[in-house]
C-alpha positions, 0 to 999 in steps of 0.5 A: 585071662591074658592080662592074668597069664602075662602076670604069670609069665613076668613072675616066671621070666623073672625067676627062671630067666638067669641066662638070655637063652632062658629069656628067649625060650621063655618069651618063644614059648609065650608068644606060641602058646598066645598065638596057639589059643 
């Protein structure tokens, strides 16, 4: 399951991820949901 999600977010970071800010939200909110479940 984690190996699946990590697939999803690189596909996500990669699209959504035209600014640092965006990188950094995205990588912020990975590691709260990983940390949260």
């Amino acid at each position: 399951m984690i190996r699946g999600f990590c697939k999803r977010f690189a596909r996500l970071r990669y699209a959504f991820s035209k600014k640092l800010e965006h990188h950094e939200a995205a990588c912020a909110l990975f590691v709260a949901y990983y940390n949260f479940v």
